[in-house]
C-alpha positions as CSV (number, residue, x, y, z in Angstrom):
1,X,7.9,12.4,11.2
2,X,7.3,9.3,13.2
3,X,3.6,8.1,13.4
4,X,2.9,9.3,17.0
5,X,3.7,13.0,16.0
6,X,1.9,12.6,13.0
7,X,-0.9,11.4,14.9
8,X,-0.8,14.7,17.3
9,X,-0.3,17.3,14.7
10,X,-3.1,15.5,12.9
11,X,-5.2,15.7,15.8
12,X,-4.4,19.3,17.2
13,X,-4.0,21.2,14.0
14,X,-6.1,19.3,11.6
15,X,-9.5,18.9,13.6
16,X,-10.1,22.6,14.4
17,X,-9.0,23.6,10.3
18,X,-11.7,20.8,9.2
19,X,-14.0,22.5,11.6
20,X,-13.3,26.2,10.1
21,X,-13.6,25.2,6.7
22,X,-16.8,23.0,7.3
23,X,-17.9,26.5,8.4
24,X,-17.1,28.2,5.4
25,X,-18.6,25.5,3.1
26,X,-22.1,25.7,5.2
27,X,-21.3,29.7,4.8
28,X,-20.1,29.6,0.9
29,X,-20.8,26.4,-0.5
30,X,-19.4,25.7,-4.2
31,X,-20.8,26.5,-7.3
32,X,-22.1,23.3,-8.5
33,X,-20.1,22.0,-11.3
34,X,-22.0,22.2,-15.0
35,X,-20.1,20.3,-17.4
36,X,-17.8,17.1,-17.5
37,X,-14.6,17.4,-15.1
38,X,-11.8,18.7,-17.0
39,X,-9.1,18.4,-14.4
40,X,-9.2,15.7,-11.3
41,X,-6.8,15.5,-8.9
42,X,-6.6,12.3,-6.9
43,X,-5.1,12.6,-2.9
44,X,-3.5,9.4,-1.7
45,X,-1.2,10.1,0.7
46,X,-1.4,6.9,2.8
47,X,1.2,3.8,2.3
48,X,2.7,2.6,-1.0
49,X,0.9,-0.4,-0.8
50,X,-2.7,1.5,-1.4
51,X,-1.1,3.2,-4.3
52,X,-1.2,-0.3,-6.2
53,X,-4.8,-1.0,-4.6
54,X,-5.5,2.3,-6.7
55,X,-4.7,1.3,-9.9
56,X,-8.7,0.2,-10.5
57,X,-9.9,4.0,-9.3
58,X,-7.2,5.3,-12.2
59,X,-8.3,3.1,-15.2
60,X,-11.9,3.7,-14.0
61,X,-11.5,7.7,-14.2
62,X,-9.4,7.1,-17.3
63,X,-12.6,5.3,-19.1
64,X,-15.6,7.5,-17.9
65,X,-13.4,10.9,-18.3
66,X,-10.9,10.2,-21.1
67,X,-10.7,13.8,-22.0
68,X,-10.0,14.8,-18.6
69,X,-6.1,15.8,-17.0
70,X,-5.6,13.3,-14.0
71,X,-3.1,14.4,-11.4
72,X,-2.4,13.0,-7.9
73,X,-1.3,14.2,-4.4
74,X,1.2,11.7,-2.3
75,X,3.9,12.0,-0.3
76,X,7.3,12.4,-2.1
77,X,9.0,8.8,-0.7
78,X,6.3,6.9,-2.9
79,X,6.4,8.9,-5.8
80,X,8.3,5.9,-7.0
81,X,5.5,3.4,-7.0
82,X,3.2,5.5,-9.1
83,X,5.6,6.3,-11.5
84,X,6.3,2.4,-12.3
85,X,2.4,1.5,-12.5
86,X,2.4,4.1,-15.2
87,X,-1.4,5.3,-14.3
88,X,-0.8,8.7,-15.1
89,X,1.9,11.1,-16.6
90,X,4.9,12.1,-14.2
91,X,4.3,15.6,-14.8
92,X,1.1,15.5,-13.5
93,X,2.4,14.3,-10.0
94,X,2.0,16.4,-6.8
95,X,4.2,15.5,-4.0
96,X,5.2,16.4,-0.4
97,X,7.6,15.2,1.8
98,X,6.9,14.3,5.1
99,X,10.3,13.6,6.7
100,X,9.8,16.5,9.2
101,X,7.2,19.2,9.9
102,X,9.0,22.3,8.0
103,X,9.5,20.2,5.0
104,X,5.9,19.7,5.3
105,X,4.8,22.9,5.4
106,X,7.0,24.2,2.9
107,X,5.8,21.3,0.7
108,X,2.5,21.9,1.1
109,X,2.4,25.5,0.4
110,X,4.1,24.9,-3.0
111,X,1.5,22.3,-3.5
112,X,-1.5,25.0,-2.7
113,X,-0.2,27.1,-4.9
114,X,-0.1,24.6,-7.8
115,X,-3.2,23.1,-7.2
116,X,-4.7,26.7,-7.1
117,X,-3.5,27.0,-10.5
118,X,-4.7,24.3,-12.1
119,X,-8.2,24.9,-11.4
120,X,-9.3,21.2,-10.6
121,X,-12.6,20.4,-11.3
122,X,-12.8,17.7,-8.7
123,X,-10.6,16.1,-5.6
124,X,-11.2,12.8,-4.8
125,X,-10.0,12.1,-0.9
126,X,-9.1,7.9,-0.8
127,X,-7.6,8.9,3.0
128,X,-9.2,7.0,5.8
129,X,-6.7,7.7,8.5
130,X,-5.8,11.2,8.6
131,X,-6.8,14.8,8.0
132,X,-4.4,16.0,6.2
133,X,-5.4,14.7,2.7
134,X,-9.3,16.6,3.9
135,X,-7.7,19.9,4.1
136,X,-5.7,19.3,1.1
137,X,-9.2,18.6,-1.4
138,X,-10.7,21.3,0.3
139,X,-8.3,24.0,-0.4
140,X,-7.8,22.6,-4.0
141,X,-10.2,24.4,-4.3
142,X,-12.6,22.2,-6.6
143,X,-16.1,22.8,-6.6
144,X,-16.9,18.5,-6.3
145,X,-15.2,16.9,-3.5
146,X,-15.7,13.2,-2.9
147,X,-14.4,11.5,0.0
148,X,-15.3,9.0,2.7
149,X,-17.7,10.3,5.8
150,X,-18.5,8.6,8.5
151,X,-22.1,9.7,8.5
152,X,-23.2,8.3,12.5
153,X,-20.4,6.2,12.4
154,X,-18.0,6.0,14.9
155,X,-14.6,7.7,13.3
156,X,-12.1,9.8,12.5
157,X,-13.6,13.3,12.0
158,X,-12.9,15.1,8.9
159,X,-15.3,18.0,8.6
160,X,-18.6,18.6,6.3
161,X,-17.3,19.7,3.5
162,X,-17.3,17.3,1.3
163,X,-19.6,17.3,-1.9
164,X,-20.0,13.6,-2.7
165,X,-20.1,11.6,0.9
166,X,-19.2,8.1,-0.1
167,X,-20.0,5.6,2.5
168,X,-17.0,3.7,4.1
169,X,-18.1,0.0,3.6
170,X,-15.7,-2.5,6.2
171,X,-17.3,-5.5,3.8
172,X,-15.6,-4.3,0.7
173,X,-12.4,-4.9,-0.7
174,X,-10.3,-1.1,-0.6
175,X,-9.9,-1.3,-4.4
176,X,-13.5,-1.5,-5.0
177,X,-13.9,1.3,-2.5
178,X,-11.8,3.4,-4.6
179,X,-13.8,2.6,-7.9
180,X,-16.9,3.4,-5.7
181,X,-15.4,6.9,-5.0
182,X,-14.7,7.1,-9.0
183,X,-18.6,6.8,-9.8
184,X,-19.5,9.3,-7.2
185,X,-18.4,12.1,-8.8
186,X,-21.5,12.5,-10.8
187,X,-23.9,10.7,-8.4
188,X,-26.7,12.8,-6.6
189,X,-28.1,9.8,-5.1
190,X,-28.4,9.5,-1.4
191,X,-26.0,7.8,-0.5
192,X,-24.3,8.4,-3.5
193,X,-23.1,5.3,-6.4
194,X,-26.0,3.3,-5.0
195,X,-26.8,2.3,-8.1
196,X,-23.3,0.9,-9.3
197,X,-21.8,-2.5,-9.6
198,X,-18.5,-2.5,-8.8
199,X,-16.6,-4.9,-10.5
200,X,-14.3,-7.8,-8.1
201,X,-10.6,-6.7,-7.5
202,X,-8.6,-7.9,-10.5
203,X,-4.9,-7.8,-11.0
204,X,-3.1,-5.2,-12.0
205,X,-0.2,-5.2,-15.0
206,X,2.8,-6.2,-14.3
207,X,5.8,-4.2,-14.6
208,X,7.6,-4.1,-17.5
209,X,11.6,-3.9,-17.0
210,X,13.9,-2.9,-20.4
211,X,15.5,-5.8,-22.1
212,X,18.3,-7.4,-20.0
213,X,17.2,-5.5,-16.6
214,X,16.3,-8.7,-14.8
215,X,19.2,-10.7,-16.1
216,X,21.7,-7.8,-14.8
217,X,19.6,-7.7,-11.6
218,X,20.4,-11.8,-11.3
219,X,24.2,-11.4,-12.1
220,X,24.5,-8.8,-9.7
221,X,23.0,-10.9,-6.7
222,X,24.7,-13.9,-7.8
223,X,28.2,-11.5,-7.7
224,X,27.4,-10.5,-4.3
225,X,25.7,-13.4,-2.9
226,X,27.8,-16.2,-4.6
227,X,25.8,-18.5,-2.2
228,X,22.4,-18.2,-3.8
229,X,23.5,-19.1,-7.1
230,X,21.6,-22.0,-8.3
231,X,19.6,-22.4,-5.4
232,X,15.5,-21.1,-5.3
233,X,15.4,-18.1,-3.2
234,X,12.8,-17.2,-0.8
235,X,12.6,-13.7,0.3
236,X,11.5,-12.8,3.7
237,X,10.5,-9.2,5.3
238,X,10.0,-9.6,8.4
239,X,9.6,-5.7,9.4
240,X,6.1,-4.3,10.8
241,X,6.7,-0.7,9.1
242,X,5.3,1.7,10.8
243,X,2.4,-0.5,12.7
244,X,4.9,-3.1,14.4
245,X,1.9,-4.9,15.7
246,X,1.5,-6.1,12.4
247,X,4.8,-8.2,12.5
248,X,4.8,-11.7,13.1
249,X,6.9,-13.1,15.8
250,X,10.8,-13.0,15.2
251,X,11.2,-16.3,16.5
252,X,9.4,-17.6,14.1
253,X,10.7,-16.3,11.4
254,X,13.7,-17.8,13.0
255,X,12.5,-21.5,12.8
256,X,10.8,-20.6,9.5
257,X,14.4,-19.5,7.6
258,X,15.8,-22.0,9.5
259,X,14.1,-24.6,8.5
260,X,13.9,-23.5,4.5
261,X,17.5,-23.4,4.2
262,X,17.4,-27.0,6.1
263,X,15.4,-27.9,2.7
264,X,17.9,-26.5,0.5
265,X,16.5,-23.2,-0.3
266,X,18.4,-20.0,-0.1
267,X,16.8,-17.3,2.3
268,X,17.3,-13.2,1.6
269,X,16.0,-11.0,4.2
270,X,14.6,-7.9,2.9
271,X,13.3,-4.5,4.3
272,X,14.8,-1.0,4.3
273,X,17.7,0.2,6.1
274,X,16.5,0.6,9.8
275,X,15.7,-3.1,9.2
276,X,19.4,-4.5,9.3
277,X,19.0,-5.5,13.2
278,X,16.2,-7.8,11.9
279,X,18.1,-8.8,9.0
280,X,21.1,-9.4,11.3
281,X,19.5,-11.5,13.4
282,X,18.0,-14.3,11.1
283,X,21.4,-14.3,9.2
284,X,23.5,-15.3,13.2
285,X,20.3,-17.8,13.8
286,X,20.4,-19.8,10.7
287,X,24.0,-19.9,10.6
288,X,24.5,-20.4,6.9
289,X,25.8,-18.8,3.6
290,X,22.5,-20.1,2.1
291,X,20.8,-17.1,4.4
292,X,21.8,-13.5,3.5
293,X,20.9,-10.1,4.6
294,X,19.5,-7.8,1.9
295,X,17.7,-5.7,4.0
296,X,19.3,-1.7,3.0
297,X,20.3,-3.9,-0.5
298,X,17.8,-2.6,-3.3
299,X,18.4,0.8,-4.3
300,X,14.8,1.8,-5.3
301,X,11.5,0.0,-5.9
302,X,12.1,-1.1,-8.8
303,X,15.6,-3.0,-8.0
304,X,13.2,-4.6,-5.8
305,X,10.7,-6.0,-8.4
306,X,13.4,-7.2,-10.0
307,X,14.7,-9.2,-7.5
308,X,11.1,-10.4,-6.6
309,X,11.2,-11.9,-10.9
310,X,14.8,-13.9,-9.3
311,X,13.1,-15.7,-6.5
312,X,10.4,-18.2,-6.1
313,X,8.6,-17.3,-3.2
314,X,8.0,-14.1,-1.1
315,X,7.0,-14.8,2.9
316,X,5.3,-11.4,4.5
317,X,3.9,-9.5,7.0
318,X,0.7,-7.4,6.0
319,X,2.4,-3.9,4.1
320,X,3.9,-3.1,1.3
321,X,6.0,-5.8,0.2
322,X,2.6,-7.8,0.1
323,X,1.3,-5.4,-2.4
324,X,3.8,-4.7,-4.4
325,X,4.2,-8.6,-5.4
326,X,1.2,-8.7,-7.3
327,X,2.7,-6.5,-10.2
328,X,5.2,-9.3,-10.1
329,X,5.0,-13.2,-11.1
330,X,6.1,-14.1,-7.5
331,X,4.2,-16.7,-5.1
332,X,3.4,-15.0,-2.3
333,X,2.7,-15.9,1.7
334,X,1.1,-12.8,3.5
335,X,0.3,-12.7,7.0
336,X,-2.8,-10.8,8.6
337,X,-4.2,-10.2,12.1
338,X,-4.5,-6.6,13.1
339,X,-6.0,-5.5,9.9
340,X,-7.9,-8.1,7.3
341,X,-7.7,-9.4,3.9
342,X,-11.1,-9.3,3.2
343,X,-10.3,-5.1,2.7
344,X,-6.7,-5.2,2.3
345,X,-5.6,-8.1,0.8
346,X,-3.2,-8.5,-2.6
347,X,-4.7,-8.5,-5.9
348,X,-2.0,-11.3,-6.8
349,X,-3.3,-14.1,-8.2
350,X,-0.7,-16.3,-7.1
351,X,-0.5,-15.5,-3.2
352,X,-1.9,-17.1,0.1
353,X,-3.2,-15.1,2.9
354,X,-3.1,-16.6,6.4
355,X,-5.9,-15.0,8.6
356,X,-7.1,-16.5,11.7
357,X,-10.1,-13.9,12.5
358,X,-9.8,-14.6,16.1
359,X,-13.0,-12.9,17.8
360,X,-10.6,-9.0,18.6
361,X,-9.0,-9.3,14.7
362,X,-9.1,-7.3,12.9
363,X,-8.4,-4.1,15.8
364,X,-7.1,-1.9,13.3
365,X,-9.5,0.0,11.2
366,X,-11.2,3.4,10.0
367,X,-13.1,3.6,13.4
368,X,-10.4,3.7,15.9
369,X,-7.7,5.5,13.7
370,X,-5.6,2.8,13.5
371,X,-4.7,2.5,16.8
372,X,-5.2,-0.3,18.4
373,X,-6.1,-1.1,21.9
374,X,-3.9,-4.8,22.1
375,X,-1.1,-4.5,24.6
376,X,1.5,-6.1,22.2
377,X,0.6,-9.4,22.3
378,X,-0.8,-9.9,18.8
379,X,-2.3,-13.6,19.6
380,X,-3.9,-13.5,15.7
381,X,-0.5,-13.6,14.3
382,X,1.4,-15.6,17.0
383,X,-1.5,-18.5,16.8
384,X,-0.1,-18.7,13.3
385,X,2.5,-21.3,13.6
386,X,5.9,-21.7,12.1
387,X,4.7,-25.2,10.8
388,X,1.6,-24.2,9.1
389,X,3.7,-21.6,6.7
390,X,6.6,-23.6,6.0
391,X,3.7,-26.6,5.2
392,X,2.5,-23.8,2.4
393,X,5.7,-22.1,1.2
394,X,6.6,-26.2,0.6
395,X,3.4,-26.6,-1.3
396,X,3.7,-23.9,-3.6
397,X,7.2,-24.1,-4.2
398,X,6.9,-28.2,-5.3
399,X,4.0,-27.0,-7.7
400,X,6.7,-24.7,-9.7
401,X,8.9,-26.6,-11.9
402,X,12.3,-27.4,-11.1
403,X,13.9,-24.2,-13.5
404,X,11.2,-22.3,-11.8
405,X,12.7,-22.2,-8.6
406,X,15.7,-22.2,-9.2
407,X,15.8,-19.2,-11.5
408,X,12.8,-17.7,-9.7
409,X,9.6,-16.4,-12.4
410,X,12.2,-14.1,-14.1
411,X,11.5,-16.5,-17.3
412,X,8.2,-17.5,-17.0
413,X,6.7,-15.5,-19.8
């Protein structure tokens, strides 16, 4: 389902069934629970990226409820992601797929079912943007549901049913968020966990690859990419996902790839499949063996963290890739303007995140449901100029040393 339909059946469907079960809550609210949480199920059903952002909320739960059974609720395409952080077992993974409506529906009833099964004790919401992840914790049927709610904020509405209200705070980073909504599900204070400290975003682990995976993973590109042997790689993505205003401009990423391959480097274009056209068109522009297309290349998520341990530096638009570096060694260069780094940025330790915060940035949040009212031209990504990244990407790649970047952090521990 593209993000426009999702939008509408979110809208049309999900709004009046968060009304009629806000009805039934004030009609038959749950038994309040008695005695420590024996089964919780956690509902993320939002982009991979968040998925790594989580990995706080899980070691959190994990310390305060270590003889508890923690499952999670996502959709079935980043099932993948969870499984390599390792947070949980893989049994214990719900999933659904959203490709299309009916496979939706029929997900979703096998999913009621199981959760009905289980018996969870409590559903923890981490949705901002939808309703569908609402109606999920509230059918779950466990007696503590915590969630964001919007209180008199402006904002998506997702009923009154939830047990433990956690305030959404726009000044927090989203991985603290999601430790807050960890300590809520004992908190009776109003608003609830206001007497925690959450601890500052740290980095997660990194993944761990079996003995000779990243070696096999080099061999491989060198076979098919005989160009960017010996040479540091950069990796670019220059897609916008599903929120394309979040792309910076193709011509520069033009002039940027141009330019690093002018310096020696080589330049691999990554991003799915339906990204080739963009892949495509920075290979014909730079107009060099040096620049490849390996957008449709990696096979699963974990090819791709491989291939991040080959090269030396990753340049990004806000999304997944972004993320997903900081489980890796790679120097990263992320690019914000519709949404902000302040709640969304990496937990890398190694990465640099350009953000302008021109007076309408960020325009996509939790109070206009991601959609934002710019006509296309995203000024707080185009004022970012080709010159000022390839001024950074040559700054951190001259404070690697010269293996370094040449065999990318593969070897660095």
């Amino acid at each position: 389902m593209n993000i426009t339909f999702q939008r509408a059946v979110d809208r049309y469907a999900g709004a009046p069934l968060c009304a009629l079960f806000s009805l039934l809550h004030r009609l038959r609210p749950p038994a309040p629970l008695t005695a420590r949480p024996r089964r919780i199920l956690v509902i993320l059903l939002s982009e991979m990226g968040s998925l790594v952002l989580a990995h706080a909320m899980f070691a959190r739960l994990k310390q305060q409820y270590p003889g508890a059974s923690i499952h999670a609720l996502l959709f079935a395409k980043n099932r993948e992601v969870l499984d390599l952080l390792r947070v949980i077992p893989a049994e214990n993974v719900l999933t659904v797929r959203d490709r299309s409506l009916t496979e939706f529906v029929s997900d979703a009833l096998d999913v009621l079912r199981a959760m009905r099964a289980l018996e969870f004790d409590v559903a923890i919401d981490c949705e901002l943007f939808a309703r569908a992840s609402a109606i999920f914790s509230f059918l779950s049927g466990a007696p503590v549901r915590v969630g964001f709610f919007r209180h008199t904020q402006e904002g998506l509405y997702r009923g009154t049913f939830i047990t433990r209200r956690v305030l959404y705070n726009p000044y927090l980073h989203l991985t603290q968020q999601f430790v807050g909504l960890a300590e809520a599900i004992e908190s009776h204070t109003m608003p609830v966990i206001k007497t925690a400290i959450l601890p500052p975003p740290a980095q997660p682990p990194q993944v761990q690859f079996s003995e000779g995976e990243l070696q096999d993973t080099t061999a491989r590109l060198h076979a098919d990419f005989p160009a960017v042997r010996g040479k540091s790689l950069v990796l670019v993505s220059p897609a916008g996902g599903i929120l394309p205003i979040r792309a910076w401009p193709m011509e520069y990423y033009r002039s940027l790839c141009t330019s690093l391959v002018g310096d020696g480097h080589a330049v691999g274009i990554i991003g799915l499949s339906g990204d080739k056209r963009l892949g495509q068109d920075l290979v014909a522009h730079c107009g060099s063996p040096q620049c490849v297309d390996l957008t449709g290349y990696t096979g699963s998520i974990r090819h791709l963290l491989a291939l991040f341990h080959r090269a030396s530096l990753l340049v990004t638009n806000d999304g997944g890739h972004g993320q997903f570096a900081a489980v890796t060694p790679i120097p990263t260069i992320i690019l914000f303007g519709p949404e902000t780094p302040v709640l969304y940025g990496t937990l890398s330790k190694n990465a640099h995140c350009f953000y302008l915060g021109i007076p309408c940035s960020p325009c996509l949040t939790a109070y206009n449901h991601r959609t934002s009212p710019c006509d296309g031209d995203n000024q707080c990504l185009k004022r970012i100029t080709p010159e000022q990244v390839l001024t950074k990407a040559r700054e951190m790649m001259a404070s690697m040393p010269e293996g370094e970047r040449t065999t990318g952090a593969a070897w660095r521990t």
